[in-house]
NUZA-736965 format. One record per residue (C-alpha): residue in one letter; x, z, y. Coordinates in steps of 0.05 Angstrom, whole numbers, padded with zeros to 5 digits. Each point is the difference from the previous one (the first is absolute). Layout:
REM residues N
FIVO res     px     pz     py
FIVO   A      X      Z      Y
...
***
This chain:
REM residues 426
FIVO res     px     pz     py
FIVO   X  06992 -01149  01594
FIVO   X  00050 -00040  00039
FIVO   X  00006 -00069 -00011
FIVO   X  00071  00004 -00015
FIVO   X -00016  00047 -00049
FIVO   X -00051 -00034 -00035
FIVO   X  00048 -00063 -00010
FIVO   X  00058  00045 -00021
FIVO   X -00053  00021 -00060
FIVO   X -00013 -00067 -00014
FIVO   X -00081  00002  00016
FIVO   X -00036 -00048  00046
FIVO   X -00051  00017  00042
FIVO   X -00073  00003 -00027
FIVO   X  00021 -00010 -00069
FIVO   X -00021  00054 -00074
FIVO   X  00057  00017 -00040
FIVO   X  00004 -00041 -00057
FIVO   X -00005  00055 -00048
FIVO   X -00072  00023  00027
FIVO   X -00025 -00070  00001
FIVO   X  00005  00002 -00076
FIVO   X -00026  00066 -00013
FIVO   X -00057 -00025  00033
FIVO   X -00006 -00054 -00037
FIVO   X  00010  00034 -00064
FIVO   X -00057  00055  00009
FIVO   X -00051 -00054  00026
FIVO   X  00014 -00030 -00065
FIVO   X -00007  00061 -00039
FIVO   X -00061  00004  00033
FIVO   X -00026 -00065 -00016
FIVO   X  00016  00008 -00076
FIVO   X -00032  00062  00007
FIVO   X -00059 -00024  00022
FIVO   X  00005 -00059 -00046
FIVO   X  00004  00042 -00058
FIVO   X -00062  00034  00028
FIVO   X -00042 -00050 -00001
FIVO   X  00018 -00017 -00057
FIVO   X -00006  00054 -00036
FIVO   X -00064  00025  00028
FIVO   X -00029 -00074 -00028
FIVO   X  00021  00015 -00072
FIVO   X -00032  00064  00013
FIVO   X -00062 -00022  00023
FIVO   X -00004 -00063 -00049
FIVO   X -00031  00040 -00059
FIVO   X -00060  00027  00051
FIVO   X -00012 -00090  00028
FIVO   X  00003 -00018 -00077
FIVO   X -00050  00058 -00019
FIVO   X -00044 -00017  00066
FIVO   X -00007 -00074 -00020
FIVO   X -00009  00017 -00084
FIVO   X -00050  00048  00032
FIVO   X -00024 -00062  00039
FIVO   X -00005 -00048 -00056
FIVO   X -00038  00044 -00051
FIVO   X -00054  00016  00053
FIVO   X -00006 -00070  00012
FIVO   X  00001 -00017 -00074
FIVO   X -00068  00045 -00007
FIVO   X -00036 -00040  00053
FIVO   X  00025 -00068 -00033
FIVO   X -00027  00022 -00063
FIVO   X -00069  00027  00032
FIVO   X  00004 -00069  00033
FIVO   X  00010 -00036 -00068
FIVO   X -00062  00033 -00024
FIVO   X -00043 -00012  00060
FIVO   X  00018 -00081 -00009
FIVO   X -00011  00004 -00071
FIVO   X -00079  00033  00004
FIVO   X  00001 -00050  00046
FIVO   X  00020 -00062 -00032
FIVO   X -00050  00013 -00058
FIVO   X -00066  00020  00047
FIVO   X  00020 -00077  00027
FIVO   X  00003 -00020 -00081
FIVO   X -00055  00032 -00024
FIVO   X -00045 -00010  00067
FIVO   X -00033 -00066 -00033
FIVO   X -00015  00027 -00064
FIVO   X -00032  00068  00022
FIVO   X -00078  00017 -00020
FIVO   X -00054  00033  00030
FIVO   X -00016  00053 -00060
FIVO   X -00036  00029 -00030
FIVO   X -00040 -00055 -00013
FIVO   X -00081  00000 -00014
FIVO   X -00027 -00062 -00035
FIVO   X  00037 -00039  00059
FIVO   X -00012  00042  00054
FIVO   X  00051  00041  00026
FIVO   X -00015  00079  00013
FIVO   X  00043  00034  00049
FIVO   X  00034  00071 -00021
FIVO   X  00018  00031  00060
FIVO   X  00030 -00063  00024
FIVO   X  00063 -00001 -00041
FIVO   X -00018 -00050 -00040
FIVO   X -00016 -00054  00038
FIVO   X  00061 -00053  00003
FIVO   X -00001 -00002  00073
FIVO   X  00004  00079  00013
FIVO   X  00056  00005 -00062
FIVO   X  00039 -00059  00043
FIVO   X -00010  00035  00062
FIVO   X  00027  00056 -00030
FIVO   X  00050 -00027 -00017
FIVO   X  00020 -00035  00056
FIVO   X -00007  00068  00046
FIVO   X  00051  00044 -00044
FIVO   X  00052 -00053  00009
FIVO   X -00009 -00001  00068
FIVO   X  00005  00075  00003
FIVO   X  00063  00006 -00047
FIVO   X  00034 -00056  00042
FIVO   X -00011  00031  00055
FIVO   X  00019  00071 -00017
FIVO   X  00070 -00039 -00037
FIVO   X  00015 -00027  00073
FIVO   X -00010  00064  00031
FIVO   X  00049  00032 -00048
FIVO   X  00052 -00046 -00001
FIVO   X -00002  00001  00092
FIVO   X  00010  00077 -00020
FIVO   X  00071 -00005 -00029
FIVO   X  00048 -00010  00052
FIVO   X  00036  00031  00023
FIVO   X  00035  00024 -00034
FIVO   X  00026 -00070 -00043
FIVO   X  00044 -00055 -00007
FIVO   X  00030 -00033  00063
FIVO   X -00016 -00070  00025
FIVO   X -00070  00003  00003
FIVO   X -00017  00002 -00067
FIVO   X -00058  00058  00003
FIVO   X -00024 -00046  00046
FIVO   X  00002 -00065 -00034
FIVO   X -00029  00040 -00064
FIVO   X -00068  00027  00047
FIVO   X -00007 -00073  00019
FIVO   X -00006 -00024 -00064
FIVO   X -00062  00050 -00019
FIVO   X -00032 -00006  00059
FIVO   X -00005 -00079 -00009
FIVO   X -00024  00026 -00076
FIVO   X -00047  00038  00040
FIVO   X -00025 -00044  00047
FIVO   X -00020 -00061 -00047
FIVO   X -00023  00041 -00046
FIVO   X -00047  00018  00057
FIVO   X -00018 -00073  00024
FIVO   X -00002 -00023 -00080
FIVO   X -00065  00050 -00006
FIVO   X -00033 -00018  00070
FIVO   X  00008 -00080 -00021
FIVO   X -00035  00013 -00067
FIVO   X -00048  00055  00028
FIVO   X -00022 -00058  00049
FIVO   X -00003 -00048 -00056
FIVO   X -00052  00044 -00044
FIVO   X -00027  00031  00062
FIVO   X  00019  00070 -00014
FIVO   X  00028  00058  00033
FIVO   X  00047  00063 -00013
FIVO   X -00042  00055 -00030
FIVO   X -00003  00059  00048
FIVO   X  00053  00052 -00008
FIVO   X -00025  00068 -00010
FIVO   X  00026  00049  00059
FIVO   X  00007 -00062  00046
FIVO   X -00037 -00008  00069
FIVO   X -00065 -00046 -00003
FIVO   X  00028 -00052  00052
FIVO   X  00074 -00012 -00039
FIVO   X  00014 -00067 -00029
FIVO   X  00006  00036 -00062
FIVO   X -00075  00031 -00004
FIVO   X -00031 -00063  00016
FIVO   X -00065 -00009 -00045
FIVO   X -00020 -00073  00023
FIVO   X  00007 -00060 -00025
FIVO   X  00066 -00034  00036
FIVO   X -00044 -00051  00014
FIVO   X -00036  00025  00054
FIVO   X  00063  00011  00038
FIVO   X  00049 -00052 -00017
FIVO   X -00017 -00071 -00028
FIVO   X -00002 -00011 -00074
FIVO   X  00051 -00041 -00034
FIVO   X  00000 -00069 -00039
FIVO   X  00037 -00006 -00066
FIVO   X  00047 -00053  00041
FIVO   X  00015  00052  00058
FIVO   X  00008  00053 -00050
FIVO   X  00050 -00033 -00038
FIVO   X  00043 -00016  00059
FIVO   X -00001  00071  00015
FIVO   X  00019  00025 -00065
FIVO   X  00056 -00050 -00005
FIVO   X  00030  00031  00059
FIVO   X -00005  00064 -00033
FIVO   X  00025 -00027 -00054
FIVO   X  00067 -00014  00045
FIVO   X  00001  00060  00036
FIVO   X  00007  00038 -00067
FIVO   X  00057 -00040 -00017
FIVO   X  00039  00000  00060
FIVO   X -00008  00074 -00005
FIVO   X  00038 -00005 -00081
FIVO   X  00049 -00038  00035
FIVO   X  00019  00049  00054
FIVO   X -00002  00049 -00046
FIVO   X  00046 -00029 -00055
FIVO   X  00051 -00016  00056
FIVO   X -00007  00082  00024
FIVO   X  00013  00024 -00071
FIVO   X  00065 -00054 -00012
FIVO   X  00025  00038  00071
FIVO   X -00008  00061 -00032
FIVO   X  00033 -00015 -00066
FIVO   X  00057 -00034  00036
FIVO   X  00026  00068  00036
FIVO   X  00025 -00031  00056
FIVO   X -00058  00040  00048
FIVO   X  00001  00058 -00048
FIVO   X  00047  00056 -00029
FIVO   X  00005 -00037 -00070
FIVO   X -00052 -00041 -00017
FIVO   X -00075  00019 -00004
FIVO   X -00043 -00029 -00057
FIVO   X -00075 -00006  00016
FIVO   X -00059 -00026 -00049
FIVO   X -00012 -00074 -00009
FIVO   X -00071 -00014  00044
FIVO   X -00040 -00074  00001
FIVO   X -00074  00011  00021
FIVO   X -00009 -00086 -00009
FIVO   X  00056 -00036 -00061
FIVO   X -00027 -00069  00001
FIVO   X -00061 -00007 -00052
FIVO   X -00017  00075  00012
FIVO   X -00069  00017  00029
FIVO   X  00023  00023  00061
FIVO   X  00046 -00064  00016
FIVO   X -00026 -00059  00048
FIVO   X -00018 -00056 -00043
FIVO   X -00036  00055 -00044
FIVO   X -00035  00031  00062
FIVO   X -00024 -00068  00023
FIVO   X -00037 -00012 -00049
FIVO   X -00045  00065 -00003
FIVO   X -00046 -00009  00048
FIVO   X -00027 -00053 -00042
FIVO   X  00000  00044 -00060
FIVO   X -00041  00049  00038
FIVO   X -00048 -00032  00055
FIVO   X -00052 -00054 -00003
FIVO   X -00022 -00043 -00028
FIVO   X  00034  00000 -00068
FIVO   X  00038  00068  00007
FIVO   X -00021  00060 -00039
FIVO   X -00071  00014 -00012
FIVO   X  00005  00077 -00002
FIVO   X  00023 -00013  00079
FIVO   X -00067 -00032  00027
FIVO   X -00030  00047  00042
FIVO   X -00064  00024 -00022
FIVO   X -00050  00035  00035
FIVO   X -00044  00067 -00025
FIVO   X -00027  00052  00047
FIVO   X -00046  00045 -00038
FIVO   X -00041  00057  00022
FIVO   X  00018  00048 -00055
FIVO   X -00038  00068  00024
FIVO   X -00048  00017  00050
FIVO   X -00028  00069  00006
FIVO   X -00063  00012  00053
FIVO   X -00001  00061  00044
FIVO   X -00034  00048 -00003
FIVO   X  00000 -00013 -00070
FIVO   X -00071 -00027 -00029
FIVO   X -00040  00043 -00042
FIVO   X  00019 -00005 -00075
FIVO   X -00036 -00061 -00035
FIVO   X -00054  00008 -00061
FIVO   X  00042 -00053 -00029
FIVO   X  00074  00012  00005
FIVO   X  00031 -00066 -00031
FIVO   X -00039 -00034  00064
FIVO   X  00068  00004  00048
FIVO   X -00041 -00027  00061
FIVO   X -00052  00053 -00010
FIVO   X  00051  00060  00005
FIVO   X  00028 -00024  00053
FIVO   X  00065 -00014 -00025
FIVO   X  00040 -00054 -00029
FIVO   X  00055 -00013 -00030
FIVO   X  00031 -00060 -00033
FIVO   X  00077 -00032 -00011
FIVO   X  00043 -00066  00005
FIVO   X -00008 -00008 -00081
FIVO   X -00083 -00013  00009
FIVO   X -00015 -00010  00074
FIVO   X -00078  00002  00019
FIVO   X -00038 -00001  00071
FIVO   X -00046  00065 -00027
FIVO   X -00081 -00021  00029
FIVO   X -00048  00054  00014
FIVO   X -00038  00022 -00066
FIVO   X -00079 -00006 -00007
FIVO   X  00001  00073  00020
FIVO   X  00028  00016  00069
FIVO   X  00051  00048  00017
FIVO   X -00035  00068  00032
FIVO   X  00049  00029  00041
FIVO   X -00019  00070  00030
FIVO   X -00025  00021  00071
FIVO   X  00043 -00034  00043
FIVO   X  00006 -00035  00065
FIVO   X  00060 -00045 -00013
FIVO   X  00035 -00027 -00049
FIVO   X  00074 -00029 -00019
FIVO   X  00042 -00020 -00053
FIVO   X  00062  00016 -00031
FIVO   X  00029 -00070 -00028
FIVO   X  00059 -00012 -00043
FIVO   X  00031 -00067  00003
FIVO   X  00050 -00030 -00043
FIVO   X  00041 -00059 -00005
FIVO   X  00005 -00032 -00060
FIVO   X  00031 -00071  00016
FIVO   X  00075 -00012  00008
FIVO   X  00017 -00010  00073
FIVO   X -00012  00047  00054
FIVO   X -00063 -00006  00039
FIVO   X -00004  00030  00072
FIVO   X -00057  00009  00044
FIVO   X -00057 -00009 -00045
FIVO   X -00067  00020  00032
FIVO   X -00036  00051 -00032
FIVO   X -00076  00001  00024
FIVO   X -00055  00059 -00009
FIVO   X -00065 -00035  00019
FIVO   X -00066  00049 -00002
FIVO   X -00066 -00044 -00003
FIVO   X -00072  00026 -00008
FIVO   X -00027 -00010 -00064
FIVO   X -00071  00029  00007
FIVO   X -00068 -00025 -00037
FIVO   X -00037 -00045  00048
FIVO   X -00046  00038  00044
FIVO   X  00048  00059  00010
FIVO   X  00008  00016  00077
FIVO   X  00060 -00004  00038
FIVO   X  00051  00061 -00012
FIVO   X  00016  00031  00069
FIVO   X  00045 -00037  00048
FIVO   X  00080 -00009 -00017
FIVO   X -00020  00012 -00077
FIVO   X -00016 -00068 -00005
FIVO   X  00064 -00019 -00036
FIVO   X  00073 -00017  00025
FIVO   X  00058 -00018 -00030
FIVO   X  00068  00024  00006
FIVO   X  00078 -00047 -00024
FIVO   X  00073  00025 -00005
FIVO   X  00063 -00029 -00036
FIVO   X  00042  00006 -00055
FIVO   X  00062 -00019 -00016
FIVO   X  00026 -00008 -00074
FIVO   X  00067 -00018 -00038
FIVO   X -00016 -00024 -00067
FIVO   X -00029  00056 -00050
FIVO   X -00001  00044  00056
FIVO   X -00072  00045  00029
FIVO   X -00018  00037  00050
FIVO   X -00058  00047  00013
FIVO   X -00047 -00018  00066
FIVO   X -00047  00049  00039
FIVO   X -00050 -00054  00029
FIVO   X -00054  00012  00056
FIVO   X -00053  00054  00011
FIVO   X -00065 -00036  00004
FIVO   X -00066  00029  00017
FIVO   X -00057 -00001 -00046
FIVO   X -00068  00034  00007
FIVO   X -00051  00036 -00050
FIVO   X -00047 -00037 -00044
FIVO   X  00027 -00066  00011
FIVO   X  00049 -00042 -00055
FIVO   X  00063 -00039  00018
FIVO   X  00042 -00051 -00028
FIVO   X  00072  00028  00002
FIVO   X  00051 -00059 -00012
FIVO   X  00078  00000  00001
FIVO   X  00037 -00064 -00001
FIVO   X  00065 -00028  00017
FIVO   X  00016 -00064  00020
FIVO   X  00066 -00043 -00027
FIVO   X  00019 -00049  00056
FIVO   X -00023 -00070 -00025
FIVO   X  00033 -00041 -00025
FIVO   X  00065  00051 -00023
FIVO   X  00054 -00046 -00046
FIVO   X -00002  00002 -00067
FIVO   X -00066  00025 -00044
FIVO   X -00045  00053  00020
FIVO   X -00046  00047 -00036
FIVO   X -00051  00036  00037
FIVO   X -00038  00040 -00053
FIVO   X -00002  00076  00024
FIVO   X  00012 -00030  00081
FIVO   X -00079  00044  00012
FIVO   X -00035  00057 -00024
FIVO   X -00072  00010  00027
FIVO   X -00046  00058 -00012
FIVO   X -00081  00015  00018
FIVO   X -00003  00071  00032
FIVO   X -00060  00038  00008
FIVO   X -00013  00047  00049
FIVO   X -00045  00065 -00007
FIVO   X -00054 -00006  00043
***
């Protein structure tokens, strides 16, 4: 367009029309109100699913508080009643193992191994949860708090288990070489504790447990607060250690005391039984005149309630035609601590009247060792060595085991041999 033109319609060069400057204007703004609105409107929409999501949130959380609350209260009264537990039944002052169950050191093992295991499985399930769940961190805030449940909970039963010298009881399914199947003493891997260092342990556990109520009261007063959260979200009350409670650390410094020695609980001294409870000879020996004679059948059998080393009858025990000989042994512990390694030793000697010549060569005797290892009340059921015998000639069969010398706390060795006289047909 000419430039005289453009000037007579009164437009300058490079320059919108008014007009279309504003209807720009206008629809951007619709657009922005749209978009607005939108938003907006999509948020209302969507705040009945976030409000459902962190209710949903809150009552799965509220089952693992109150699995947690449980777990701290078994807890909190195994620490109470640790002191106080017997070793039952009881036998005019001698303690007689049932299975193991009874002893007070097995029942506070126990104990001490399903809290680990439910604190554990409580950590797990509360790392599970988010997401989904409420913003600013809180799923994770709420793991760390069971984890540090789980943790100390952990390090509160490997303090005491090296105070008393124990160890987890093997877990059935697990591999042989896990922590958690361990059958010896903790004291032939890691150093056993004094009361002193004990209680400086426990104290700290003690404090761990209550820095983890802390966290957690602070985490629940988020929740109720809504400020993180669709409306607020109400979760269960949860202290493992109130001060004066078992579980708290002036109450958990003193425990060690209550339990080790000297001047802890009596039912806690170790004491030491390894009994021989059955041993069966093979091939079996011929059927004695006298039945009631154990070594003369070639069998015996005998329990933790009357303990006896069995000794070879005035009749010997005729076994038949045979060139060797072995023995099927039970043995059984019947003390309260574990005891691992124990030597037990098949010794063949020649027993013959004076005069008798020499049996051929290599049936001179022999002897023949393996180990056991036992957790209180536990047995287990040995093959022991073929040794070679020959005809018309008598042995002296003995089976022993030997306690390492000199174990802590009492030991009874009644039952620790059983011997027999076998007789060869010549």
């Amino acid at each position: 367009m000419p430039k005289a033109r453009r000037r007579k319609l009164g437009l300058r060069p490079g320059r919108r029309p008014i007009g279309r400057r504003l209807v720009l204007w206008v629809v951007l703004g619709v657009v922005l109100a749209l978009a607005v609105a939108s938003v907006a409107e999509i948020n209302a929409q969507s705040a009945p699913y976030r409000q459902m999501t962190d209710r949903g949130y809150g009552e799965l959380a509220s089952r693992v508080v109150v699995a947690s609350n449980q777990t701290g209260s078994d807890l909190a009264e195994l620490i109470n009643q640790a002191p106080s537990i017997p070793n039952a039944p009881w036998s005019s002052g001698t303690w007689v193992p049932s299975l193991g169950s009874n002893s007070a050191r097995v029942r506070i093992q126990q104990g001490l191994d399903q809290a680990v295991a439910a604190a554990d499985q409580q950590s797990a399930q509360a790392s599970q949860l988010a997401p989904p769940g409420p913003a600013d961190s809180i799923p994770a805030r709420f793991a760390s708090v069971l984890a540090v449940r789980a943790t100390t909970v952990t390090a509160l039963r490997a303090t005491l288990d090296q105070l008393l010298g124990m160890a987890p009881l093997p877990v059935a399914g697990a591999p042989t070489d896990s922590p958690s199947s361990s059958t010896t003493d903790p004291a032939d891997g890691a150093p056993r504790l004094s009361i002193s260092q004990a209680s400086t342990q426990t104290a700290a556990e003690g404090s761990a447990f209550v820095r983890a109520d802390a966290n957690y009261a602070g985490l629940a007063a988020m929740l109720r607060s809504g400020k993180f959260t669709d409306g607020p979200v109400h979760l269960p009350a949860s202290v493992w250690a109130a001060p004066g409670t078992p579980l708290s650390p002036v109450q958990l410094t003193g425990t060690p005391a209550l339990l080790g020695q000297p001047g802890g609980s009596a039912a806690l001294v170790p004491y030491h039984q390894l009994v021989i409870t059955a041993v069966g000879l093979v091939p079996a020996a011929i059927p004695s005149a006298t039945p009631n004679d154990q070594s003369g059948s070639g069998i015996v059998g005998v329990s933790c309630s009357v303990p006896n080393s069995t000794l070879p009858g005035i009749a010997p025990t005729v076994m038949p035609p045979t060139k060797r000989v072995s023995a099927q042994v039970t043995v059984t512990n019947c003390g309260t601590v574990t005891e691992a390694n124990i030597p037990v030793t098949e010794t063949l000697a020649l027993d013959d009247p004076a005069g008798t010549a020499a049996p051929p060569a290599g049936s001179g005797g022999g002897a023949s060792t393996t180990e056991v290892t036992l957790l209180a009340g536990g047995s287990e059921a040995l093959s022991l060595g073929t040794l070679s015998v020959a005809a018309g000639h008598t042995y002296r069969l003995t089976i022993a085991l030997t306690l390492a010398a000199p174990p802590s706390g009492p030991t009874n060795l009644a039952g620790t041999s059983q011997a027999f006289v076998l007789q060869i047909p010549g």
